[in-house]
ZAMARGU-4260 file (C-alpha; in steps of 0.2 Angstrom, whole numbers, plus 5000, padded with zeros to 4 digits):
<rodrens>
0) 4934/5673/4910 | 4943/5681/4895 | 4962/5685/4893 | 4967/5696/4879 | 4985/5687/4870
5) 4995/5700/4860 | 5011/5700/4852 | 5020/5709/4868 | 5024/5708/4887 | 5031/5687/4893
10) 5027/5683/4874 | 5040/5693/4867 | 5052/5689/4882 | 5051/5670/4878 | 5054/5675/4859
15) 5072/5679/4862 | 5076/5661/4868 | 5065/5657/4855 | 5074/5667/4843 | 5092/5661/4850
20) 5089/5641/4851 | 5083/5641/4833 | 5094/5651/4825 | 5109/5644/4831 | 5104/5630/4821
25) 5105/5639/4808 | 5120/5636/4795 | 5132/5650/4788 | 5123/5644/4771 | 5105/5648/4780
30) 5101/5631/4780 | 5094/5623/4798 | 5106/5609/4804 | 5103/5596/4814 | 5120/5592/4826
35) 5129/5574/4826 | 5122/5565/4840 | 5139/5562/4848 | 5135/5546/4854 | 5121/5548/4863
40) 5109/5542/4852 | 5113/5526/4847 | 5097/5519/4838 | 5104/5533/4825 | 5117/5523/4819
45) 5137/5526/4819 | 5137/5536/4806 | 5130/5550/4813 | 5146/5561/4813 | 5140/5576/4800
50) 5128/5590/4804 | 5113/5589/4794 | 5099/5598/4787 | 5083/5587/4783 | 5075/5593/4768
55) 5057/5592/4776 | 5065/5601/4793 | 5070/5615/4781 | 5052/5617/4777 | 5046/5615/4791
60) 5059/5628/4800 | 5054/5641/4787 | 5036/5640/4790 | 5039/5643/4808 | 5053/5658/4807
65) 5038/5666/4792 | 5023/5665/4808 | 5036/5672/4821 | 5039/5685/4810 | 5021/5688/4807
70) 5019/5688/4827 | 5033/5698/4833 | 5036/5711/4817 | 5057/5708/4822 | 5065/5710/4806
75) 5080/5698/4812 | 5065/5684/4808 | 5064/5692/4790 | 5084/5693/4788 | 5085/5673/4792
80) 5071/5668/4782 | 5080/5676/4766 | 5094/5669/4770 | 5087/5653/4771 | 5079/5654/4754
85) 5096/5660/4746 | 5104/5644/4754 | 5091/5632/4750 | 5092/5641/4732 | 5110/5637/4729
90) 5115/5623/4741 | 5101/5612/4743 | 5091/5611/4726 | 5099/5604/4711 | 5092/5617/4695
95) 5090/5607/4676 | 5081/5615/4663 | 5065/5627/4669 | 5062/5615/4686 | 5072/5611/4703
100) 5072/5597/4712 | 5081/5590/4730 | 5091/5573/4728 | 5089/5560/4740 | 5105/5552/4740
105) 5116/5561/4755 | 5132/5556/4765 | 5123/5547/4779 | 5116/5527/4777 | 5109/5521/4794
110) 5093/5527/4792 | 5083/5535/4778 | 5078/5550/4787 | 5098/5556/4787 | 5101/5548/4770
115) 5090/5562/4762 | 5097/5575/4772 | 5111/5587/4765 | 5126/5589/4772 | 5140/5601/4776
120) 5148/5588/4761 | 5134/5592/4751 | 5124/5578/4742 | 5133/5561/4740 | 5123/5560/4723
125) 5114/5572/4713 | 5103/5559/4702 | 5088/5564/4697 | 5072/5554/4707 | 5063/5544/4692
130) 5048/5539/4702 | 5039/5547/4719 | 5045/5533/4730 | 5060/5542/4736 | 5066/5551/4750
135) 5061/5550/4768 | 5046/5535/4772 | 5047/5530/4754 | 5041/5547/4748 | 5046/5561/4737
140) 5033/5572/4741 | 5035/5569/4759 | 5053/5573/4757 | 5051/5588/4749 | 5033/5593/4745
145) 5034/5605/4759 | 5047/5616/4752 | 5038/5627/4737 | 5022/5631/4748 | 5032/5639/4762
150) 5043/5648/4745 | 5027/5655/4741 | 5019/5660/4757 | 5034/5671/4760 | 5034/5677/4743
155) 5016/5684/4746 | 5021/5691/4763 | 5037/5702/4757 | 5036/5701/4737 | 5053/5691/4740
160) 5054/5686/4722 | 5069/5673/4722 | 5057/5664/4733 | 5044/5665/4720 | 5055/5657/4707
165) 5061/5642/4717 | 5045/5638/4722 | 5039/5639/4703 | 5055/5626/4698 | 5050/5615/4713
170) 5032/5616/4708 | 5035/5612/4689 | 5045/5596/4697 | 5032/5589/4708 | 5020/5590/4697
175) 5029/5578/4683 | 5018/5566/4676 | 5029/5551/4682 | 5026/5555/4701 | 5004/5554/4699
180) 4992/5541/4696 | 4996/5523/4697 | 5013/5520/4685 | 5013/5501/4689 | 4995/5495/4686
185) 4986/5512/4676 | 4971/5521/4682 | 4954/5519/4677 | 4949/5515/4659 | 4949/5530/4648
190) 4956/5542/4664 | 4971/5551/4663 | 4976/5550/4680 | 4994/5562/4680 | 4984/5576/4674
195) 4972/5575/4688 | 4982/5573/4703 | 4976/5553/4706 | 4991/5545/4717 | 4992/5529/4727
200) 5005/5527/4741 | 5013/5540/4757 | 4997/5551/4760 | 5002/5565/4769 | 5018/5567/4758
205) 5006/5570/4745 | 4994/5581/4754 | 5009/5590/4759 | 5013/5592/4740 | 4996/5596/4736
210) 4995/5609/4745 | 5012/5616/4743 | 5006/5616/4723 | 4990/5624/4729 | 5000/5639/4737
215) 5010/5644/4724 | 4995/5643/4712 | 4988/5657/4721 | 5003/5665/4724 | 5003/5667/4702
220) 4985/5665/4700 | 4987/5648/4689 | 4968/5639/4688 | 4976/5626/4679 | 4985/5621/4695
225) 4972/5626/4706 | 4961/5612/4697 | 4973/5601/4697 | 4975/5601/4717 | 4955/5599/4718
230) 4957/5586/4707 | 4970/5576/4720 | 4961/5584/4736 | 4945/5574/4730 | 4955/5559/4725
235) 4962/5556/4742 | 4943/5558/4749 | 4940/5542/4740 | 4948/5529/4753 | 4945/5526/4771
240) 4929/5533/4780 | 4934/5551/4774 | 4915/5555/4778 | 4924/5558/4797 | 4941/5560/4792
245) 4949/5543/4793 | 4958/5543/4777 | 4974/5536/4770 | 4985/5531/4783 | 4976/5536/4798
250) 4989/5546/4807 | 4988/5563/4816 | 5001/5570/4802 | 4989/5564/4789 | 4974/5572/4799
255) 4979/5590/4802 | 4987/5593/4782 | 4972/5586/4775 | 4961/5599/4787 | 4974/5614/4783
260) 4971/5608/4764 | 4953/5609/4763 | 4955/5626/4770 | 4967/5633/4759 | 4956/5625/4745
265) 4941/5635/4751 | 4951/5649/4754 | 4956/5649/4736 | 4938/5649/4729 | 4942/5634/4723
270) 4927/5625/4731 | 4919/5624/4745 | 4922/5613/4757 | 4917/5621/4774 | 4907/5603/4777
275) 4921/5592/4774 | 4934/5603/4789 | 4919/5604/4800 | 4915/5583/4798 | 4934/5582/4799
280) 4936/5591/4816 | 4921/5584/4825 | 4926/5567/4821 | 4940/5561/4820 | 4951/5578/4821
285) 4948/5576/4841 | 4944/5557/4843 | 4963/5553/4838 | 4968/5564/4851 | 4974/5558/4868
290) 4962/5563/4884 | 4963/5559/4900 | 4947/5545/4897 | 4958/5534/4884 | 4972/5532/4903
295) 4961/5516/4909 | 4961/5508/4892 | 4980/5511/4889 | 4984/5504/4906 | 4973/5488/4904
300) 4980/5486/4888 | 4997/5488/4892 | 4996/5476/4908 | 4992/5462/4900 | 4998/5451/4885
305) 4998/5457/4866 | 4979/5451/4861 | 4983/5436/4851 | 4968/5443/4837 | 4978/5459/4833
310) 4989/5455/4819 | 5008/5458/4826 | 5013/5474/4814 | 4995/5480/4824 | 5003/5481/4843
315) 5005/5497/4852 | 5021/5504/4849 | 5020/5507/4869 | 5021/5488/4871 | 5038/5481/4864
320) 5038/5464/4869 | 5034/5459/4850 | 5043/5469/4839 | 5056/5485/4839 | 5051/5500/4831
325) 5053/5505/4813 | 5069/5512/4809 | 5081/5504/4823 | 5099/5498/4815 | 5102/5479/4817
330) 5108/5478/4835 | 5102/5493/4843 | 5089/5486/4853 | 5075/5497/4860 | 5070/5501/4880
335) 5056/5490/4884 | 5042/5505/4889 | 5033/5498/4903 | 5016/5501/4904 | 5012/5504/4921
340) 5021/5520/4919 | 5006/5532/4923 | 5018/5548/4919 | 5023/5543/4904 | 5005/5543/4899
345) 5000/5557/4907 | 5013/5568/4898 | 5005/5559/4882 | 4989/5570/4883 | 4984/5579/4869
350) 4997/5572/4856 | 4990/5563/4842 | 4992/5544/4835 | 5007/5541/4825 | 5001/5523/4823
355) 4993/5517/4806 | 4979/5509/4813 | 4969/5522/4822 | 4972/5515/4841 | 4975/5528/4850
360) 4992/5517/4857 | 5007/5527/4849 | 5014/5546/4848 | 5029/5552/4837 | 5038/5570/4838
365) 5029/5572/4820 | 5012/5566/4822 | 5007/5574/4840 | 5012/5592/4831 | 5003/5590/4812
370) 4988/5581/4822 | 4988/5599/4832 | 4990/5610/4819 | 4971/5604/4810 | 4963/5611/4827
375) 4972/5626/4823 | 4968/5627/4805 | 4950/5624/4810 | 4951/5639/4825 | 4957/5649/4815
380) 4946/5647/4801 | 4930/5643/4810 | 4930/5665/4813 | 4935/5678/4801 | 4932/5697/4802
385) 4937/5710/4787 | 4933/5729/4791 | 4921/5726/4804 | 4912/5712/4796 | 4913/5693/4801
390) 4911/5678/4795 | 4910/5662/4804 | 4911/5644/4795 | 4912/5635/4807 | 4897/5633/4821
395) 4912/5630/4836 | 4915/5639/4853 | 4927/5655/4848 | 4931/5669/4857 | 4938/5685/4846
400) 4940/5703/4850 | 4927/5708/4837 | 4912/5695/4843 | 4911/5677/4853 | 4903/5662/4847
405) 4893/5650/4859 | 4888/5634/4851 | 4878/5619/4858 | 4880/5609/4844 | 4880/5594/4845
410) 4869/5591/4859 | 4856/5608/4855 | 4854/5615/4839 | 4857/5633/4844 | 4872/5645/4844
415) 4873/5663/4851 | 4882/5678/4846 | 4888/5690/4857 | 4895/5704/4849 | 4909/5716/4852
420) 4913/5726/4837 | 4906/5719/4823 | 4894/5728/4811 | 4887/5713/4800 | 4890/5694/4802
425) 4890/5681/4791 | 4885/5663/4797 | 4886/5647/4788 | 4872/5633/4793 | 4878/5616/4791
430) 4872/5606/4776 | 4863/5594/4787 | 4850/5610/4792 | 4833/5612/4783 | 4836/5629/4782
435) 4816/5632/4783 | 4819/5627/4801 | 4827/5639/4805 | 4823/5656/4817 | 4833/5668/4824
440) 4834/5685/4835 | 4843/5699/4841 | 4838/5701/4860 | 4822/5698/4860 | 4818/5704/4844
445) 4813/5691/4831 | 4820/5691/4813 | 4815/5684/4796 | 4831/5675/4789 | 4842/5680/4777
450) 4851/5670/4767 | 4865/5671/4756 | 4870/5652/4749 | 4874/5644/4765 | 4875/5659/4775
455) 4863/5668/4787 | 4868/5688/4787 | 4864/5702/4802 | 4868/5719/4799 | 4867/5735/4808
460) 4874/5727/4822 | 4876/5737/4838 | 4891/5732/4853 | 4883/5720/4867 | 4870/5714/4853
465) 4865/5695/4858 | 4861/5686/4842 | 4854/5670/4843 | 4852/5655/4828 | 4839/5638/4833
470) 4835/5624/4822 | 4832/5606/4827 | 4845/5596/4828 | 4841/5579/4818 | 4850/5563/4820
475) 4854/5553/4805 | 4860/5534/4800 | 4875/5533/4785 | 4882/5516/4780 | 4898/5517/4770
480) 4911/5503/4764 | 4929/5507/4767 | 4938/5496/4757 | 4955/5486/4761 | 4966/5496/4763
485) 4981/5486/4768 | 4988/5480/4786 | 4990/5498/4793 | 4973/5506/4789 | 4958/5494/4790
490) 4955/5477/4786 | 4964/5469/4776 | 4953/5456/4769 | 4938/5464/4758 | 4929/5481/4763
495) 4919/5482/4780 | 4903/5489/4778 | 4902/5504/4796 | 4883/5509/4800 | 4888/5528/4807
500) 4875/5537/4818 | 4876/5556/4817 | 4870/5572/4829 | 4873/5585/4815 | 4890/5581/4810
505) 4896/5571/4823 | 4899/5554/4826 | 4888/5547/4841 | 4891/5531/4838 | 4900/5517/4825
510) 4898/5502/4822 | 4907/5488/4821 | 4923/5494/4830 | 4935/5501/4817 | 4947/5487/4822
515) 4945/5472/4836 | 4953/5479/4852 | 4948/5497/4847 | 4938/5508/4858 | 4939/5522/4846
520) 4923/5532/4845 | 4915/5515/4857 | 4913/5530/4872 | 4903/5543/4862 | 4886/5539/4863
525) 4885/5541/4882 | 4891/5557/4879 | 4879/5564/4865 | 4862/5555/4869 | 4861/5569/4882
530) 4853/5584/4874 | 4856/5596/4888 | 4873/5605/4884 | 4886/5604/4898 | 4893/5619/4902
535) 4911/5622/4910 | 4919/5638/4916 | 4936/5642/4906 | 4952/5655/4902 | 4948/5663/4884
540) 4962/5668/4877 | 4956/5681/4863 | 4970/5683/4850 | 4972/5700/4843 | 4983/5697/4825
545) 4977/5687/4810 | 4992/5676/4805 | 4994/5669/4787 | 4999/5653/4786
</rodrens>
C-alpha cells in the first residue's frame, strides 16, 4: 500500500502549532530562548532564574525553521530565520579581527549546559576559548560547531549574504590551529596534525564542526577546506570498529552526524564514500536502535542486581541504585526508575543509546533524535532523481514518485526496480560484488551490463518497466582490533581483537561480545542465515519534495 505525503492538507494544519510553539521562543533579538524552570525543575539548579539561549539550540533551531520553510514555502519561516541570523550576528558572536567566535562564560553556573548559554544579560565574559575543551560537554565544537553550517545552508537557499559572512568568521575560528591534533602529547612523527583536521577528545562536537566547515566550503567553493574536512572525516574512521559504525563515543548523536557527514562528503565530490554510509546503516545505524526484541533483555536486566563485572561508570542509566546521572547538583537526588515499568520501555522504542558504552540501556532528548536523523540522511540519500533520471546509492527498500526499490539484501542478492516515471537509472553495486556476476533484465528481456565506475545504468525506460539486478550474495570473515579506547567506548585494558562475519555489508554475527553483559548484534545470526527474504505488507509513504539539508 502506498500513501502520497505532500506539503498540504493535516500537514500544513499541524504547521501553525508548529509554527506558534517555536516561535514564541523566539526572542525580540531573534535568538531561541529557553524559559527559567520556575521551580520545577530542580536537578537544574537554583540558578535558573534567566531565559536562555543555548548556543548549540540556536543551531539547531535554525536548521529546523530552514527544512520547514523548504516544506511549507511560508515566508513567516524565512522572516525568522533572518531575524535569527541578525541576532546571533550582533548578540550572540563576539567579532575580533577577520574571525567570530561564541564565549563560553554566561550568567548561569549549575550546570555547564546553562553556563554556555547567553542570556538576556548577555555574556558574563567575553574571553576568548584558548583550547577546544570548552563549552558544553567539555567541547567547543560541540558548543558551537553547529552554527556556521546552518549559516551556510541558508545562505545557499536565499543568497542571504550576512549569513554567509558569519559563517566564514565562524569557520576561520574553528579551524584555528590550537583547537586540532593532539596539543598535549603531539601527533605522529613528521605529521602536522592541525593542518589536517587530526583531533582527539568530544566526537560528535567535532563531526558536528567538521561538517559545519564542510558546508560552508561548498557554499564558497574553498578545496583547501574541503581537503581538510576529508582529512578529519578519515581521521575519525581511525578508532573503534568504524568498519560497522562504532566509532568515537558510541552514541546515537555520534552515529547519525557521522552518517549525514559522509553524505555531504560524497555529495561534495570530495570522495566517495557510498560504502562507508551504507556499512554504517546496516550495522550499527539500526542495531543502536530500540526494538521491541531488546524489551526482555531490558527487563531481565533491570530486575536483578548491577552485574558485579560491568565496571560501575558501565551501569544502565535505567538502574540508579549505583550512581546518579551526570550533571545532577550536589543534593538533588534522582527518581530511582524502576524497571519493571513495561511503559516506560515501551515509549523507549525507536530512540537511540545515549550511553557510552554501546548497551542499548540509556536514551537522552539529544541522542534518540541525532541517532534518527542518520536513517534520514541515509533515506534520503539512498534515492536521487534529476530531470527524469535516478540515481540510487544505496541498495535499501524506497519508495518514490519517480520509481520504487525492492531489495532482498542481505538475505538474496537481488533488487527490483519498478519504475514510475524515470527515463534512465543509475545503480551502484556494492563493493563487496564481483561485478562479472552480475545479470540483469527488464521484464523478461535480458541485458548485457553497463557500467559506469560503480554504477549499472538503464535507459529508455518506459512507466511500469520491472527492472531486475542478481548477483550471489557471499559471505565474508574480517578481524579487526579496536584499540582502548577508554572506560566508555571498549575495553579499557589493550585492544580486543573482533572476528566479524558479513552477508554483503551486514553484520550477521560478532564475536566476542562488544562488552560482557552485551547482547548487541548476539541476535543477528538467527535472523540472516535464512536466505529466503521475509516479506511484510506495509504503508509507503512516497514523499513528493527534495529537501536540502
Amino acid at each position: 500500500m502506498e500513501r502520497l505525503m505532500t506539503g498540504s492538507g493535516q500537514h500544513l494544519e499541524r504547521e501553525g502549532k508548529m509554527l506558534h510553539m517555536m516561535t514564541r521562543m523566539l526572542g525580540e533579538d531573534g535568538l531561541y530562548y529557553v524559559q527559567p524552570s520556575r521551580g520545577k525543575k530542580p536537578w537544574l539548579g537554583a540558578d535558573q532564574t534567566l531565559p536562555r539561549a543555548n548556543v548549540h539550540g540556536q543551531g539547531r533551531m535554525l536548521r529546523a525553521m530552514i527544512i520547514w520553510y523548504q516544506y511549507t514555502g511560508n515566508d513567516q519561516w524565512k522572516q525568522h530565520i533572518d531575524k535569527m541570523v541578525d541576532g546571533m550576528d550582533r548578540h550572540l558572536v563576539v567579532h575580533k579581527d577577520d574571525y567570530a567566535f561564541v564565549p563560553t562564560g554566561g550568567w548561569i553556573e549549575s550546570n555547564e549546559y546553562s553556563r554556555s548559554s547567553y542570556t538576556s544579560r548577555g555574556w558574563k565574559t567575553v574571553e576568548e576559548p584558548a583550547n577546544e575543551k570548552k563549552g558544553e560537554e567539555g567541547s567547543l565544537f560541540n558548543h558551537q560547531g553547529h552554527l556556521p553550517g546552518a549559516l551556510a545552508n541558508w545562505y545557499m537557499l536565499t543568497g542571504n549574504e550576512q549569513a554567509l559572512r558569519l559563517s566564514g568568521r565562524l569557520v576561520r575560528f574553528l579551524t584555528k590551529p590550537q583547537f586540532w591534533a593532539d596539543a598535549q602529547n603531539g601527533d605522529y612523527p613528521g605529521v602536522v596534525g592541525a593542518e589536517h583536521a587530526h583531533w582527539r577528545g568530544h566526537f560528535h562536537g567535532h563531526i558536528n564542526a567538521l561538517r559545519a566547515i564542510l558546508e560552508y566550503a561548498v557554499a564558497t567553493n574553498d578545496s583547501r577546506l574541503k581537503l581538510f574536512v576529508r582529512d578529519g572525516y578519515e581521521w575519525s574512521r581511525q578508532a573503534g570498529l568504524a568498519r560497522i559504525g562504532i566509532m568515537g563515543d558510541a552514541q546515537g548523536c555520534g552515529l547519525g552526524r557521522v552518517i549525514g557527514l559522509a553524505v555531504k562528503l560524497t555529495d561534495a565530490d570530495v570522495g566517495d564514500y557510498w560504502e562507508d554510509v551504507d556499512l554504517y546503516i546496516r550495522n550499527q545505524g539500526t542495531e543502536a536502535q530500540l526494538v521491541p526484541a531488546d524489551i526482555p533483555h531490558l527487563q531481565e536486566m533491570l530486575a536483578g542486581d548491577p552485574d558485579p563485572a560491568v565496571p560501575p561508570d558501565l551501569v544502565s542509566y535505567f538502574d540508579l541504585r549505583t550512581k546518579h546521572p551526570k550533571g545532577l547538583p550536589d543534593g538533588v537526588k534522582a527518581k530511582r526508575v524502576v524497571g519493571t515499568d513495561d511503559n516506560m520501555l515501551r515509549a523507549s522504542i525507536g530512540g537511540y543509546t545515549m550511553s557510552y558504552p554501546p548497551f542499548k540501556t540509556g536514551w537522552a532528548l539529544c541522542c534518540s533524535p541525532h541517532g534518527n536523523m542518520g536513517l534520514f540522511y541515509a533515506w534520503e540519500a539512498a534515492l536521487r532523481v534529476t530531470d527524469g533520471v535516478a540515481r540510487i546509492n544505496l541498495l535499501l527498500n524506497r519508495a518514490s514518485p519517480w520509481l520504487d526499490v525492492h531489495s532482498s539484501l542481505p538475505y538474496e542478492g537481488k533488487v527490483v526496480l519498478e519504475n514510475k516515471k524515470a527515463k534512465e537509472a543509475f545503480v551502484r553495486i556494492p563493493l563487496w560484488v564481483d561485478k562479472g556476476s552480475v545479470s540483469c533484465r527488464i521484464g523478461s528481456r535480458n541485458l548485457q551490463p553497463t557500467w559506469f565506475g560503480s554504477y549499472l545504468r538503464f535507459t529508455g525506460l518506459e512507466a511500469s518497466d520491472q527492472v531486475t539486478i542478481e548477483f550471489p550474495i557471499k559471505e565474508r570473515t574480517e578481524t579487526w582490533t579496536a584499540p582502548a579506547q577508554g572506560q566508555y567506548l571498549l575495553p579499557v585494558k589493550g585492544g580486543t581483537r573482533f572476528t566479524c562475519r558479513f552477508r554483503g555489508n551486514t553484520l550477521v554475527e560478532l564475536t566476542p561480545p562488544v562488552l560482557p553483559g552485551s547482547w548487541l548484534y548476539q541476535r543477528r545470526a538467527k535472523k540472516y542465515d535464512a536466505h529466503t527474504t521475509p516479506t511484510t505488507t506495509v504503508t509507503r509513504y512516497v514523499v513528493t519534495q527534495s529537501l536540502k539539508w
